[in-house]
N, C-alpha and C positions, 0 to 999 in steps of 0.2 A: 884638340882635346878639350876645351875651354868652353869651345860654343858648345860641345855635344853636351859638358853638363850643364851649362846653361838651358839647353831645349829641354834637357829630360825636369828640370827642374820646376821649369815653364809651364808643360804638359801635365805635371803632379800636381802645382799648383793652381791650374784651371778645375782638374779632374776635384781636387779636393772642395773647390769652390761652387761646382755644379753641384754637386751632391747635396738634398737639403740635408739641415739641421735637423736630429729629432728631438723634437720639445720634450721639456721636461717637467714631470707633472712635480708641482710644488710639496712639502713635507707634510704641510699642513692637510692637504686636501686628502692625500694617502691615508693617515689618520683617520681623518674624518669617515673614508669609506670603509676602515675598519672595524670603526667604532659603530657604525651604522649597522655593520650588517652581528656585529659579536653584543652586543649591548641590547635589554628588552624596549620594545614602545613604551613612550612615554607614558601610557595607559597604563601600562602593567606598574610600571616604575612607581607612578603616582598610589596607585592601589596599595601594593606594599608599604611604602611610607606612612601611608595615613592609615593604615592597620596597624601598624607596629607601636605606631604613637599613638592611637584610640586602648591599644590595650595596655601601653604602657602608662595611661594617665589614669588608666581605670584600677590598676595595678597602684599606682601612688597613692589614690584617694583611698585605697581599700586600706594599703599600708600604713595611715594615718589615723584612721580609727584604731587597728591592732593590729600586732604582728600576728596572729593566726589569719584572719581576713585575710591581709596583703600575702600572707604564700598560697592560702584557697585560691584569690583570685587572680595571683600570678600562675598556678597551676592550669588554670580552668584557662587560661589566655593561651598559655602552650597549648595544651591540646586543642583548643580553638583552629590556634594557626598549623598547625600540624596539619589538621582536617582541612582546611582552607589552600594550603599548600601544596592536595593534593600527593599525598605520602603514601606510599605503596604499604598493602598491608601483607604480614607475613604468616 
């Protein structure tokens, strides 16, 4: 009774050691290819920043002369980006 589970024991543990490993893909890389493919190119990314902060400097300097200036030319920046955006018209 002894040897029989020994063999079976023997056999499962060969069977379990033939069988390879499936590797496993790290957390970090997972991400990565999430973020890759859900996230815009760096193009894009760059473009928006340096629009948002071109009209928003142009927006301070206006607001510094007077407050009518700075909401003209924070209005005139919205609509700007708006058009630039790309905004469906209705």
């Amino acid at each position: 009774m002894t040897a029989g589970f020994m063999d079976a024991f023997r056999v499962e543990r060969a069977t379990i050691k033939s069988t390879p490993k499936r590797t496993r893909t790290p957390l970090t890389v997972r991400v990565a290819r999430v973020l890759a493919r859900r996230l815009p190119s760096w193009a894009a990314l760059r473009t928006l920043l340096l629009s948002l902060a071109g009209f928003g400097m142009l927006t301070a300097a206006a607001w510094t002369l007077h407050m009518a200036a700075g909401l003209a030319v924070g209005g005139i920046s919205l609509l700007i980006l708006e058009s630039l955006s790309g905004g469906e018209r209705r």
